[in-house]
mmCIF file of the N, C-alpha and C atoms, coordinates in Angstrom:
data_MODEL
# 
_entry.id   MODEL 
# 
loop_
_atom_site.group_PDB 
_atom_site.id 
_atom_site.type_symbol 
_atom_site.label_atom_id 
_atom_site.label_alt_id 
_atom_site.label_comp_id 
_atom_site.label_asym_id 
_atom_site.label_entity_id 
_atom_site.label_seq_id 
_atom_site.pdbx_PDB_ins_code 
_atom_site.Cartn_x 
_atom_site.Cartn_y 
_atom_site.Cartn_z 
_atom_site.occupancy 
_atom_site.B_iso_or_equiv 
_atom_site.pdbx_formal_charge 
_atom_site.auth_seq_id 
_atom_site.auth_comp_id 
_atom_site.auth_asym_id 
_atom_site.auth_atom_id 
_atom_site.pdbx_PDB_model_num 
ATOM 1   N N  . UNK A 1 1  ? 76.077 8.102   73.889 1.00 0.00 ? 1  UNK A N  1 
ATOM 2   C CA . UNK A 1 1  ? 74.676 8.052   73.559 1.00 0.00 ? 1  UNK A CA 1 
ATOM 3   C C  . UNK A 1 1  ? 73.896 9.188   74.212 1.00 0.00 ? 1  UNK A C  1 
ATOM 4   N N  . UNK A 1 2  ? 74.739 10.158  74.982 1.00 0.00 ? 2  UNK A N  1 
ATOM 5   C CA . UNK A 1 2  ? 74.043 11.215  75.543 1.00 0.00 ? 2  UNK A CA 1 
ATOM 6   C C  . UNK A 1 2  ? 73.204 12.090  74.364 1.00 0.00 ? 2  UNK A C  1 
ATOM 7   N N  . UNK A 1 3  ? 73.517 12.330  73.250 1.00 0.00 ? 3  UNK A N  1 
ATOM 8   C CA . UNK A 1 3  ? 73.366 13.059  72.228 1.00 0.00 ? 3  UNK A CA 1 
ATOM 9   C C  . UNK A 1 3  ? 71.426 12.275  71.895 1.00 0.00 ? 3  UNK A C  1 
ATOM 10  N N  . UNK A 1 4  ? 71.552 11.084  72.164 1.00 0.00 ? 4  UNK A N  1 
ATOM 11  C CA . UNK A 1 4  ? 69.788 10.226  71.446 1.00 0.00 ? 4  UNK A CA 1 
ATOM 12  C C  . UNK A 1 4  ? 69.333 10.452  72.764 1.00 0.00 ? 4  UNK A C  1 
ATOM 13  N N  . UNK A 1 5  ? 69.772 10.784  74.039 1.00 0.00 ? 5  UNK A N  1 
ATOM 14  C CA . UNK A 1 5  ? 68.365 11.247  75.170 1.00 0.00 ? 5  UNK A CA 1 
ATOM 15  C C  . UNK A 1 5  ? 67.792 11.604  74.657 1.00 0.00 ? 5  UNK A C  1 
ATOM 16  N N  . UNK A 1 6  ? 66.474 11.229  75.364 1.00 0.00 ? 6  UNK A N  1 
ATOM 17  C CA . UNK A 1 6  ? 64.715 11.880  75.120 1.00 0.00 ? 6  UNK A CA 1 
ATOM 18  C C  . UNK A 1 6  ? 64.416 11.136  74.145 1.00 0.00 ? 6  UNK A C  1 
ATOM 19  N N  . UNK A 1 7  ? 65.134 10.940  72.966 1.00 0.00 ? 7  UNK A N  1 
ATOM 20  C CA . UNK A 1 7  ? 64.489 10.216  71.782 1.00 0.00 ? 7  UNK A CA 1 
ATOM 21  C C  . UNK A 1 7  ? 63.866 8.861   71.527 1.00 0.00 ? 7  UNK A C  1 
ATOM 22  N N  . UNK A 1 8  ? 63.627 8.866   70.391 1.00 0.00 ? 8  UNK A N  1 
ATOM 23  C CA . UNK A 1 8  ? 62.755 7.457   70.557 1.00 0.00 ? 8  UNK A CA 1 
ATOM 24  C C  . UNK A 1 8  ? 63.365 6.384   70.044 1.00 0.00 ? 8  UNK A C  1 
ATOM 25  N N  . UNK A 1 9  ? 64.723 6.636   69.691 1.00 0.00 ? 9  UNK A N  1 
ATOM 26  C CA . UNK A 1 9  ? 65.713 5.767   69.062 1.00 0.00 ? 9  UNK A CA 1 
ATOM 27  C C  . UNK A 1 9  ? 66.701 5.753   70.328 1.00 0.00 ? 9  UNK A C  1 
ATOM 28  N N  . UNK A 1 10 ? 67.061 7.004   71.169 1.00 0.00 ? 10 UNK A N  1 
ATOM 29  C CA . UNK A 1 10 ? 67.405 6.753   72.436 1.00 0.00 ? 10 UNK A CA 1 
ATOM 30  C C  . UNK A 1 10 ? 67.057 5.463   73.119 1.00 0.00 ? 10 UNK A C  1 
ATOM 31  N N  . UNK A 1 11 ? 65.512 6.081   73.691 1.00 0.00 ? 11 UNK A N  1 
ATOM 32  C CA . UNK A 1 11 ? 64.746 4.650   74.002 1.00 0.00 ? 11 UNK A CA 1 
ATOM 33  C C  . UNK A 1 11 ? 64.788 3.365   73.851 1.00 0.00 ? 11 UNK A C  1 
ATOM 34  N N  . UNK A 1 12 ? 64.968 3.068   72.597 1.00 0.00 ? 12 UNK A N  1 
ATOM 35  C CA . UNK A 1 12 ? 65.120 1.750   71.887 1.00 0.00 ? 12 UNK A CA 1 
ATOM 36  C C  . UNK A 1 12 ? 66.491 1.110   72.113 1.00 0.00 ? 12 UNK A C  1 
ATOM 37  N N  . UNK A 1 13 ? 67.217 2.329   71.833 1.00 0.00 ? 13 UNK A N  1 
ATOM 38  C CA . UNK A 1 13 ? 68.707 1.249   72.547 1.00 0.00 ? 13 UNK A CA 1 
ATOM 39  C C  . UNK A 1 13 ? 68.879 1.560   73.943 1.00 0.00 ? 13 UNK A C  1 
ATOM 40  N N  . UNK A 1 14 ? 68.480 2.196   74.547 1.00 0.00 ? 14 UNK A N  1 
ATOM 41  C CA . UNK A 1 14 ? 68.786 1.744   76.115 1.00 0.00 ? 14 UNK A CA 1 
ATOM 42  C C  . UNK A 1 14 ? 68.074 0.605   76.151 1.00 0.00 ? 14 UNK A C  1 
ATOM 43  N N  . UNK A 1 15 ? 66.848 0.297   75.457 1.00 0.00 ? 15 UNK A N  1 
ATOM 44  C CA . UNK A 1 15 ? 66.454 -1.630  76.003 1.00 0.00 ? 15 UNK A CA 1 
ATOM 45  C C  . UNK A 1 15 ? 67.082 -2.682  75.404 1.00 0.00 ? 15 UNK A C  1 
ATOM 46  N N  . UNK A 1 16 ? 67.875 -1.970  74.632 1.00 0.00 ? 16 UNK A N  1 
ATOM 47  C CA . UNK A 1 16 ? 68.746 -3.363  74.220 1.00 0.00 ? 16 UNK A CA 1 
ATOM 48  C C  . UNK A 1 16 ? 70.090 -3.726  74.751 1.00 0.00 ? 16 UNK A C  1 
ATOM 49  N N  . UNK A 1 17 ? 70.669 -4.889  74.864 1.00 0.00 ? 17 UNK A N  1 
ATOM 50  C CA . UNK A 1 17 ? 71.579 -5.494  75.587 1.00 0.00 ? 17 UNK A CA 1 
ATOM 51  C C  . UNK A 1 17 ? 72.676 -4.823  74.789 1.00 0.00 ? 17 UNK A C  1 
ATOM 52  N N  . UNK A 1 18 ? 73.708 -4.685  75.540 1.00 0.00 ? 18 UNK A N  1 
ATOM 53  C CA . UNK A 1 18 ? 74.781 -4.188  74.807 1.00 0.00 ? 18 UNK A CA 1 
ATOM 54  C C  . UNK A 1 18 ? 75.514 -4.764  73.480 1.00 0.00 ? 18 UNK A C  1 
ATOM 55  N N  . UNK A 1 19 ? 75.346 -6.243  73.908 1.00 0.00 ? 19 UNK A N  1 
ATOM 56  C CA . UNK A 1 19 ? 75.821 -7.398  72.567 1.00 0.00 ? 19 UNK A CA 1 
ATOM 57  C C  . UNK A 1 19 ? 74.810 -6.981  71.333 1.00 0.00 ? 19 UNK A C  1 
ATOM 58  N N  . UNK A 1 20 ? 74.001 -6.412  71.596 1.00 0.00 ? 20 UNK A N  1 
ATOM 59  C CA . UNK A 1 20 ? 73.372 -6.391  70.262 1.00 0.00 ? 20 UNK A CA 1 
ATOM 60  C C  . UNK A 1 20 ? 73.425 -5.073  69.802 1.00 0.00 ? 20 UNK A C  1 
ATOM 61  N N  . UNK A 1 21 ? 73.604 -4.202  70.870 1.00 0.00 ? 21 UNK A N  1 
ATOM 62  C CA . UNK A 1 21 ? 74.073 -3.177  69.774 1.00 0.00 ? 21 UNK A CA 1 
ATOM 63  C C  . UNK A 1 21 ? 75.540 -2.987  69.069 1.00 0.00 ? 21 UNK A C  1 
ATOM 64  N N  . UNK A 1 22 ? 75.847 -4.022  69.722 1.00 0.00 ? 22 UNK A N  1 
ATOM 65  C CA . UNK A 1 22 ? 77.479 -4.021  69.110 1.00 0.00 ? 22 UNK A CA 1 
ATOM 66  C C  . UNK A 1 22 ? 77.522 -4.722  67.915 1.00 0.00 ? 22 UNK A C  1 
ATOM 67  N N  . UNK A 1 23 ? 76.826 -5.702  67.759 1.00 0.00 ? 23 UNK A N  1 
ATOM 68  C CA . UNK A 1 23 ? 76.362 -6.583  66.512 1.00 0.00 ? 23 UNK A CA 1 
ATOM 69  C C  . UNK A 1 23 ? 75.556 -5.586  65.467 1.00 0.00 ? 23 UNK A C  1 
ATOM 70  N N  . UNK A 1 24 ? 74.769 -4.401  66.029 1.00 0.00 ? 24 UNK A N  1 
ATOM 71  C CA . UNK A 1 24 ? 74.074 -3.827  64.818 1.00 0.00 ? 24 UNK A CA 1 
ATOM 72  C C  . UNK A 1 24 ? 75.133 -2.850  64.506 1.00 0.00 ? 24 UNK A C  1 
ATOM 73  N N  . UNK A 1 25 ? 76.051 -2.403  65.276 1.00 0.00 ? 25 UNK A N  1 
ATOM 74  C CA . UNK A 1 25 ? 77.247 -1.259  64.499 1.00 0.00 ? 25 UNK A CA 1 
ATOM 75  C C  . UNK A 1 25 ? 78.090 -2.523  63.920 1.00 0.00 ? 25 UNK A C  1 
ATOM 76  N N  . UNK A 1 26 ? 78.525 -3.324  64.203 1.00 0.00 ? 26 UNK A N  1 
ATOM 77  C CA . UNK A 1 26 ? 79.262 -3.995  63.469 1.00 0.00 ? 26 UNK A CA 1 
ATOM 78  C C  . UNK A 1 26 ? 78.820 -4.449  62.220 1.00 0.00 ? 26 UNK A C  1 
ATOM 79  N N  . UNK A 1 27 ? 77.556 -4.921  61.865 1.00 0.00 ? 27 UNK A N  1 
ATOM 80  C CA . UNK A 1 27 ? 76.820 -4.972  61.162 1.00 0.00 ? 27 UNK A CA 1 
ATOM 81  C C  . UNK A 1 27 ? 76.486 -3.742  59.659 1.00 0.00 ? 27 UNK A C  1 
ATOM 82  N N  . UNK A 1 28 ? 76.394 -2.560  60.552 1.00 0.00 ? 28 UNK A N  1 
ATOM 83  C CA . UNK A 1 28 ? 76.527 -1.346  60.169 1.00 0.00 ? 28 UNK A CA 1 
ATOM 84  C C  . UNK A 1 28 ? 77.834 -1.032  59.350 1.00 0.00 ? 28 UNK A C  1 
ATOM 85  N N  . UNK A 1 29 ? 78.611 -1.465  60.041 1.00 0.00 ? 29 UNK A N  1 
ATOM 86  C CA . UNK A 1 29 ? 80.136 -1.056  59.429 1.00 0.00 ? 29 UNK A CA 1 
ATOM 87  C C  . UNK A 1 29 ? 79.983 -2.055  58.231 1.00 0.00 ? 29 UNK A C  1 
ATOM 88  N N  . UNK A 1 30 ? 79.964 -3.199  58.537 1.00 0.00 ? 30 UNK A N  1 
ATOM 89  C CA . UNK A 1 30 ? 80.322 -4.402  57.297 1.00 0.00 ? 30 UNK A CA 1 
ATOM 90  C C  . UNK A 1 30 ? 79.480 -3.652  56.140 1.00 0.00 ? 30 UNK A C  1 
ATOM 91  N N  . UNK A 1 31 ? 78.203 -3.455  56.124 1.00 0.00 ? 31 UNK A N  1 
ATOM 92  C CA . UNK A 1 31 ? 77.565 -3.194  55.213 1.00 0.00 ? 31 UNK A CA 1 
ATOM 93  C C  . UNK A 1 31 ? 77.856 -2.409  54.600 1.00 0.00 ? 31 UNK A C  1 
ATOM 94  N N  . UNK A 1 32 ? 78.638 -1.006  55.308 1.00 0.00 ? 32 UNK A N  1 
ATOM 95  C CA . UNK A 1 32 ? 79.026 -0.217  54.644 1.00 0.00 ? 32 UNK A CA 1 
ATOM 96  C C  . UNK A 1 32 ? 80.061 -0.059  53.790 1.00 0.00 ? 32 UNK A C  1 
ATOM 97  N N  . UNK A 1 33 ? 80.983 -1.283  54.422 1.00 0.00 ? 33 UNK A N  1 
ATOM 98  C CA . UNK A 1 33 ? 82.415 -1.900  53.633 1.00 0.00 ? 33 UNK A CA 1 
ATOM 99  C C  . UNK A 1 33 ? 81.811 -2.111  51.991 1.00 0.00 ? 33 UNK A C  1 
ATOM 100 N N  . UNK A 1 34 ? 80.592 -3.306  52.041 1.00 0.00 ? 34 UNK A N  1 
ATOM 101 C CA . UNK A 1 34 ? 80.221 -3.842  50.812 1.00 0.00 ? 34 UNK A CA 1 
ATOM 102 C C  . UNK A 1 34 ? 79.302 -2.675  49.829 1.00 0.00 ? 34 UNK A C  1 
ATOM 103 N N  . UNK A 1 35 ? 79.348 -1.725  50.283 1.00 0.00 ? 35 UNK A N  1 
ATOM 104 C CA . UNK A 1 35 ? 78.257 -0.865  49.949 1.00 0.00 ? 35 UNK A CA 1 
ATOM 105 C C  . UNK A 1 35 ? 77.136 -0.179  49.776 1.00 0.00 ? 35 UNK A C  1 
ATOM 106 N N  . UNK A 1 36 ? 76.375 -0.866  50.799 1.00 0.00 ? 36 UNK A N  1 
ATOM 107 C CA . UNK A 1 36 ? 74.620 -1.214  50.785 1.00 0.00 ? 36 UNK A CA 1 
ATOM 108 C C  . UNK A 1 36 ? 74.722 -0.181  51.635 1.00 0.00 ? 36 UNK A C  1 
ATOM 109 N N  . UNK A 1 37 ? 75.083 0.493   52.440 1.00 0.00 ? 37 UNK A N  1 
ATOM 110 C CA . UNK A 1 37 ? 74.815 2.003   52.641 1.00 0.00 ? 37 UNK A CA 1 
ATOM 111 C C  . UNK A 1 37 ? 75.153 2.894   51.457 1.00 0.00 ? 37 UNK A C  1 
ATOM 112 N N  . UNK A 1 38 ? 75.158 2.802   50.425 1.00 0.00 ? 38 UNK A N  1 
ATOM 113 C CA . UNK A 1 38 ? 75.611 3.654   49.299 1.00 0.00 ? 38 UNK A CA 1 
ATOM 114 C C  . UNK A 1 38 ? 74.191 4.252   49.059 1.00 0.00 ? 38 UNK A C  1 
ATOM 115 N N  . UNK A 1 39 ? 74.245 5.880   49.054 1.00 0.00 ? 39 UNK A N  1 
ATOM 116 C CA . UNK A 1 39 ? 72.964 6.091   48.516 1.00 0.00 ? 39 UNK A CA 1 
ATOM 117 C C  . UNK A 1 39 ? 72.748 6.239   47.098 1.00 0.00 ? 39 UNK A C  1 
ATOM 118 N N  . UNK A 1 40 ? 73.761 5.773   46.139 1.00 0.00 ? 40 UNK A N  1 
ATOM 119 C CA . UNK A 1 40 ? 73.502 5.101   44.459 1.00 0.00 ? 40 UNK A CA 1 
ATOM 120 C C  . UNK A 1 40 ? 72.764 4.021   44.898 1.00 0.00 ? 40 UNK A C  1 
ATOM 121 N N  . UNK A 1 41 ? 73.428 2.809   45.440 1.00 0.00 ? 41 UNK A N  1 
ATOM 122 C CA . UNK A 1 41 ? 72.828 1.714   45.708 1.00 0.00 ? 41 UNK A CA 1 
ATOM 123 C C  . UNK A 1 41 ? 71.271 1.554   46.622 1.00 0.00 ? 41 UNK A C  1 
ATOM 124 N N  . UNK A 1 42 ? 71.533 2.139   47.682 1.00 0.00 ? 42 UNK A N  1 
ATOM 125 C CA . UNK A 1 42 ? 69.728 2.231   48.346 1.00 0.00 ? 42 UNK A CA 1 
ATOM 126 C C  . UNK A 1 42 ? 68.836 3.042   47.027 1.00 0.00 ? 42 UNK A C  1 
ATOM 127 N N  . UNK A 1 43 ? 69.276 3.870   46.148 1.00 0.00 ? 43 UNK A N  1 
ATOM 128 C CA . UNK A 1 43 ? 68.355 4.530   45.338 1.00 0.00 ? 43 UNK A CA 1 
ATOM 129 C C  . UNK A 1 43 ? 68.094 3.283   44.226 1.00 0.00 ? 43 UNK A C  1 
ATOM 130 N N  . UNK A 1 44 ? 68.892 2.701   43.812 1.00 0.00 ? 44 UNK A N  1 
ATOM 131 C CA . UNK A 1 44 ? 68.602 1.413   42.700 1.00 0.00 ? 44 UNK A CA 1 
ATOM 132 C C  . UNK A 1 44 ? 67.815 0.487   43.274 1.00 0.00 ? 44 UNK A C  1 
ATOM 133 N N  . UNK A 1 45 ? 67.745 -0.092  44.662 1.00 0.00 ? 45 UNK A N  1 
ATOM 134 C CA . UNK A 1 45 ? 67.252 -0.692  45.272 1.00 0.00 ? 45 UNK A CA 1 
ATOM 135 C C  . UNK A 1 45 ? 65.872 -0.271  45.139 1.00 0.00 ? 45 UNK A C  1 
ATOM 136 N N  . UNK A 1 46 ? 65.470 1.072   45.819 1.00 0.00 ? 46 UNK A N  1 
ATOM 137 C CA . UNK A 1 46 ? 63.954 1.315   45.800 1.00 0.00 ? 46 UNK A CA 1 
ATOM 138 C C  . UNK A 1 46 ? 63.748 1.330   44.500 1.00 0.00 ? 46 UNK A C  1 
ATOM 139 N N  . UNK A 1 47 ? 64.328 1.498   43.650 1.00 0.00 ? 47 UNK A N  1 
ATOM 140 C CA . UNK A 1 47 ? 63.640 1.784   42.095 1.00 0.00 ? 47 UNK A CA 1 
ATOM 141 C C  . UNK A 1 47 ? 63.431 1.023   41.717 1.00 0.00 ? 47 UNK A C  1 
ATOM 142 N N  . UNK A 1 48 ? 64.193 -0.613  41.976 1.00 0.00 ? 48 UNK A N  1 
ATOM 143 C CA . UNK A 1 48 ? 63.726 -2.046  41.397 1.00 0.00 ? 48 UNK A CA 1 
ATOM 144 C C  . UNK A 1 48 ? 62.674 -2.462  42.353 1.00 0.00 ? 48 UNK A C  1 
ATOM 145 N N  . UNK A 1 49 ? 62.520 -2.244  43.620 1.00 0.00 ? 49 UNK A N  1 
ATOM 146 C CA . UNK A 1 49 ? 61.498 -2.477  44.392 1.00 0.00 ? 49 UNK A CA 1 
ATOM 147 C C  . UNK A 1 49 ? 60.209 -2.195  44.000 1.00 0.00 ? 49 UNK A C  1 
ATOM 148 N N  . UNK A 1 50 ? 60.024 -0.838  42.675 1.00 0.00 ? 50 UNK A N  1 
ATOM 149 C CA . UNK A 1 50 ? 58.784 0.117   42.637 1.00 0.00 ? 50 UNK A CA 1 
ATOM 150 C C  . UNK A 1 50 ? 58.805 -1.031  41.197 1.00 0.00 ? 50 UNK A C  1 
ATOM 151 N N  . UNK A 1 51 ? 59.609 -0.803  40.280 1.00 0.00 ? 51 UNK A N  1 
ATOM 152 C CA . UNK A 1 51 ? 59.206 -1.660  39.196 1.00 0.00 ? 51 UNK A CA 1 
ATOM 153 C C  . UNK A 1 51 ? 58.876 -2.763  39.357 1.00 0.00 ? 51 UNK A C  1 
ATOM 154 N N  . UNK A 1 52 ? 59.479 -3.810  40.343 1.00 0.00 ? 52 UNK A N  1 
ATOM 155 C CA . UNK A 1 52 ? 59.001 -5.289  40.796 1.00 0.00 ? 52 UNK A CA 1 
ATOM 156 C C  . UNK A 1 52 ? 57.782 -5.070  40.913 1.00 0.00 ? 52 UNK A C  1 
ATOM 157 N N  . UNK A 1 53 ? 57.157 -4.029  42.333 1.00 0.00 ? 53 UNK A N  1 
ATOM 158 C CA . UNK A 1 53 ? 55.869 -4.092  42.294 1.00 0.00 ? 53 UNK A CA 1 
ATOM 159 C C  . UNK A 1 53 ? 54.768 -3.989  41.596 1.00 0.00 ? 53 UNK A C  1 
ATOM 160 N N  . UNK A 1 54 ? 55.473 -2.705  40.030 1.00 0.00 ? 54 UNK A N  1 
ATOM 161 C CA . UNK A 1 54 ? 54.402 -2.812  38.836 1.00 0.00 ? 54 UNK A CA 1 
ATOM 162 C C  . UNK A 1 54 ? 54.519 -4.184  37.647 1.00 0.00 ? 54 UNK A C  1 
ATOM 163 N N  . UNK A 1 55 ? 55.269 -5.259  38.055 1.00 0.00 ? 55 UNK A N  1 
ATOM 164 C CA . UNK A 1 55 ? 55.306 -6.386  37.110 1.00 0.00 ? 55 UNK A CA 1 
ATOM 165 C C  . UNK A 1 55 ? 56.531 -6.245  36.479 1.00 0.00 ? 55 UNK A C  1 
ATOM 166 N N  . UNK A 1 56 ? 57.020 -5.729  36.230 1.00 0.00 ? 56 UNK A N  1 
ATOM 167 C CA . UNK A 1 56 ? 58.095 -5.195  35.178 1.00 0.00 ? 56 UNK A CA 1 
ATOM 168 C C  . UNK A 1 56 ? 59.039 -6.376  34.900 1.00 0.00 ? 56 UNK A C  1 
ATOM 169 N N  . UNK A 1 57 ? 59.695 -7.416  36.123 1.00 0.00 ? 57 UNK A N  1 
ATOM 170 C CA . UNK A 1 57 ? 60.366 -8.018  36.299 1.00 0.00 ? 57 UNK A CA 1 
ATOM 171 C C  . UNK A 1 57 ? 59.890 -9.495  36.247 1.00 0.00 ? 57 UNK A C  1 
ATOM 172 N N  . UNK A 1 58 ? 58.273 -9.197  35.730 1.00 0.00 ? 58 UNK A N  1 
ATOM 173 C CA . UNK A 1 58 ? 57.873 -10.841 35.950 1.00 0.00 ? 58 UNK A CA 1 
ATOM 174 C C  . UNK A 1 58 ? 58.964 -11.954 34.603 1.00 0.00 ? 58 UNK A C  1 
ATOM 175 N N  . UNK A 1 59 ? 59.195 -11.035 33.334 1.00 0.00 ? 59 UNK A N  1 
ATOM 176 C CA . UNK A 1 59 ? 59.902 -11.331 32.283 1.00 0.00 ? 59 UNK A CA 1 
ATOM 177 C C  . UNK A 1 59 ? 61.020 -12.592 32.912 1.00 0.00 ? 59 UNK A C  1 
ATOM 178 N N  . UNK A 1 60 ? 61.823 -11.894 33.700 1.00 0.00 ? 60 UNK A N  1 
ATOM 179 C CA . UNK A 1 60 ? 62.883 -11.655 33.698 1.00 0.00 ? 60 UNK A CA 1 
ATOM 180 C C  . UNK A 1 60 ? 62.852 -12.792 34.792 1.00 0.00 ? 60 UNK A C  1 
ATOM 181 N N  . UNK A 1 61 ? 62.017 -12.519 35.959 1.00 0.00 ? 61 UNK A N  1 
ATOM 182 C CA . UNK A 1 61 ? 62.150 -13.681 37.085 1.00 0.00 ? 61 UNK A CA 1 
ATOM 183 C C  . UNK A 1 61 ? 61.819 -15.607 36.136 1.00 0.00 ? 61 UNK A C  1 
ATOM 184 N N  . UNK A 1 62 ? 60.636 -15.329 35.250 1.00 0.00 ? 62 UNK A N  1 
ATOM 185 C CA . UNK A 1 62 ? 60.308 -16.397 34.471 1.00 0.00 ? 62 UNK A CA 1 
ATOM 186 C C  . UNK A 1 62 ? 61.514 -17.120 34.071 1.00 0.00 ? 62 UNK A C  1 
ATOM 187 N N  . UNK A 1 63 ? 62.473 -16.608 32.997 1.00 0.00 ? 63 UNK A N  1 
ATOM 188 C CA . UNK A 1 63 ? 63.760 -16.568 32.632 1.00 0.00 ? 63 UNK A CA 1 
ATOM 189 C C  . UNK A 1 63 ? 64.378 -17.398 33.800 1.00 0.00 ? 63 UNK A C  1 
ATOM 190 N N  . UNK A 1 64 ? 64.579 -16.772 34.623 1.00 0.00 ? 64 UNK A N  1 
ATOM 191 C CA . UNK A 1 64 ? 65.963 -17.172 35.363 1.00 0.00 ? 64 UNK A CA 1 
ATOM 192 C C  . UNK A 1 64 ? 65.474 -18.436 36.325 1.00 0.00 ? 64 UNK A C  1 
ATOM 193 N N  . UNK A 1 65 ? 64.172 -18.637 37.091 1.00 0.00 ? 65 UNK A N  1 
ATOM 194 C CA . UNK A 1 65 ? 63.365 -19.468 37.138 1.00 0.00 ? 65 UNK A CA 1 
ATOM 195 C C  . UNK A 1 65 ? 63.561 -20.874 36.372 1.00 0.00 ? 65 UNK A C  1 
ATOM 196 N N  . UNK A 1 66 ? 63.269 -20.923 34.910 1.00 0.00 ? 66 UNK A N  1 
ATOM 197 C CA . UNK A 1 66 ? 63.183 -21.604 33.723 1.00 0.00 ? 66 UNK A CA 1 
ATOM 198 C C  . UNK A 1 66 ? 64.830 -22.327 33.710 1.00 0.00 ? 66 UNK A C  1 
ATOM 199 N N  . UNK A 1 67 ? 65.948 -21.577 34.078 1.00 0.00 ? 67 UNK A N  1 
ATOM 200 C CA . UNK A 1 67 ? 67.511 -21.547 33.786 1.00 0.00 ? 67 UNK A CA 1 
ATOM 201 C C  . UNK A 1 67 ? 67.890 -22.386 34.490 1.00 0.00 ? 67 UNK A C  1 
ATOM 202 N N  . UNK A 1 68 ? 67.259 -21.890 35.930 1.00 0.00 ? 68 UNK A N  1 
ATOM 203 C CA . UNK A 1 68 ? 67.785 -22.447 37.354 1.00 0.00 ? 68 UNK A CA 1 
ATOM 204 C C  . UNK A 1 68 ? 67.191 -23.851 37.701 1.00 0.00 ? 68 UNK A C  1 
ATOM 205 N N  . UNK A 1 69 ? 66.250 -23.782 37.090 1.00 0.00 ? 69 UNK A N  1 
ATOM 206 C CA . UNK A 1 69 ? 65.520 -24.633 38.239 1.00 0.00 ? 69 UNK A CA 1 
ATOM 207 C C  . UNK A 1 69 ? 64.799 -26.090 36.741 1.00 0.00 ? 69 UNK A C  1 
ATOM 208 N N  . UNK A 1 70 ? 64.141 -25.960 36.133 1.00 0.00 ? 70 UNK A N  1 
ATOM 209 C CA . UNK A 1 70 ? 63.705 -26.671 35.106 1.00 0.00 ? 70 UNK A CA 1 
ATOM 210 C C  . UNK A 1 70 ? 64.880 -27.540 34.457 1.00 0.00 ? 70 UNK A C  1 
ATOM 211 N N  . UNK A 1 71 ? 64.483 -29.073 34.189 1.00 0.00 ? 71 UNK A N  1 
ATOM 212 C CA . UNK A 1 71 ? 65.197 -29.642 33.203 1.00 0.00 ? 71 UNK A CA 1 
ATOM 213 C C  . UNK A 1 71 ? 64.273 -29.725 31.571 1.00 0.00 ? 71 UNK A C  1 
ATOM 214 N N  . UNK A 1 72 ? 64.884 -29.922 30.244 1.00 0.00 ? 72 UNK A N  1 
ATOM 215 C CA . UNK A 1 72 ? 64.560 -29.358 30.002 1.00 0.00 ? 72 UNK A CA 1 
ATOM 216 C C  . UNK A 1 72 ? 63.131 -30.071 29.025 1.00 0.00 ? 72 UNK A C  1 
ATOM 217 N N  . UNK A 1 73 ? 63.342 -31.353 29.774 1.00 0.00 ? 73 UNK A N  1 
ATOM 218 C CA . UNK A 1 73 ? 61.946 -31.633 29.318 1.00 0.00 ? 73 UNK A CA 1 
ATOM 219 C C  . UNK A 1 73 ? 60.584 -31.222 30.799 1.00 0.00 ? 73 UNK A C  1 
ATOM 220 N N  . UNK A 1 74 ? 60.910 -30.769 31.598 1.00 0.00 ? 74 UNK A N  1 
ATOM 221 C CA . UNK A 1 74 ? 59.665 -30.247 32.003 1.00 0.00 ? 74 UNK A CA 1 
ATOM 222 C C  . UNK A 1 74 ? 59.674 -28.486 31.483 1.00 0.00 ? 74 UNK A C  1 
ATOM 223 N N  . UNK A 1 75 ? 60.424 -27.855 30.581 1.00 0.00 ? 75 UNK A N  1 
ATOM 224 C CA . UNK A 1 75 ? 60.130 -26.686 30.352 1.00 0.00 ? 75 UNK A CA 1 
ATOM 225 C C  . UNK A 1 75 ? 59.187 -27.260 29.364 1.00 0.00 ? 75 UNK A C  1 
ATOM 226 N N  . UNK A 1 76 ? 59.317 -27.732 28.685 1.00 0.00 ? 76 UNK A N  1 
ATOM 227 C CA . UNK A 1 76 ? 58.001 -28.514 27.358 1.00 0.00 ? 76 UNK A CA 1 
ATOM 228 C C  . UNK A 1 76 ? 56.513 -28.870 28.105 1.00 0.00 ? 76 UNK A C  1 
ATOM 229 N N  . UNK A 1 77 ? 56.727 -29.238 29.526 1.00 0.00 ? 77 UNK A N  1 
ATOM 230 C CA . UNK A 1 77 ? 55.337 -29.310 30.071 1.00 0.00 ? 77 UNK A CA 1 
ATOM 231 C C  . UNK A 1 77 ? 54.911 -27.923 30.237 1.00 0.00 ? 77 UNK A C  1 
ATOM 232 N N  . UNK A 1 78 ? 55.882 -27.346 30.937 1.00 0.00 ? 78 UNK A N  1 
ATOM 233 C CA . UNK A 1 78 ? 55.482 -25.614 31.439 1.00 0.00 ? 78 UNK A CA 1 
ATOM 234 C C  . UNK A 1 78 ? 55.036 -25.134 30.364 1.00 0.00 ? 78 UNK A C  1 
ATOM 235 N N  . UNK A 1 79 ? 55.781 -24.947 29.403 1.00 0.00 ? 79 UNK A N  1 
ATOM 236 C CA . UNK A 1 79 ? 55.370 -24.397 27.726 1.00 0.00 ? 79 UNK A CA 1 
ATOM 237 C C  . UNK A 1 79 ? 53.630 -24.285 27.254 1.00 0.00 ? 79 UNK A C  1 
ATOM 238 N N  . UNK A 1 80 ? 53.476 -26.153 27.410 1.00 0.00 ? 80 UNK A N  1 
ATOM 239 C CA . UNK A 1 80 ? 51.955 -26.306 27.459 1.00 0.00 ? 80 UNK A CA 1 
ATOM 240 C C  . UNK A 1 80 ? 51.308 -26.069 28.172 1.00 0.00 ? 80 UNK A C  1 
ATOM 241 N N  . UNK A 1 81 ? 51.085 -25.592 29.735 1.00 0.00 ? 81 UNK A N  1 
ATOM 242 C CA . UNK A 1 81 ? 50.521 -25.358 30.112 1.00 0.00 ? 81 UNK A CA 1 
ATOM 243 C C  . UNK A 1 81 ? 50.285 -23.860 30.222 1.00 0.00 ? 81 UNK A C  1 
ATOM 244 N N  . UNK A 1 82 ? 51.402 -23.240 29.813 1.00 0.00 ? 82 UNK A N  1 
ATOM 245 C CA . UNK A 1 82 ? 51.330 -21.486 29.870 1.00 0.00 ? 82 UNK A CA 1 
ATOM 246 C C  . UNK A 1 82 ? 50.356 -21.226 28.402 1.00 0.00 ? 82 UNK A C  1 
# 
């Protein structure tokens, strides 16, 4: 960790207990096993993040909402009330 002296990420892990930084590289690694360090994947991520935020996905959450969770005589109440 000689290399993060001075820094402000330095900083931050010298106050943390060693167990936890061993848990955030381990952590680190797993993720990277499954892919979520992929920068295809972090780039799809922010891009559904930006469309979620303009509505885009309200369609779609309704849908799966409606699938999951509704039997299917209260979709007939929902119906009427939408």
């Amino acid at each position: 960790m000689k290399i993060l002296e001075g820094t402000a990420v330095g900083d931050q892990l010298n106050d943390l207990p060693e167990d936890a930084v061993r848990r955030a590289i381990a952590e680190f690694i797993d993720n990277g096993r499954h892919g979520y360090n992929d920068p295809i994947f972090l780039g799809q991520c922010l891009e559904a993040r930006e469309r979620r935020a303009t509505g885009e996905f309200d369609e779609h959450l309704d849908r799966a909402f409606r699938e999951t969770w509704l039997e299917e005589e209260d979709q007939d109440e929902v119906d009427e009330l939408a």
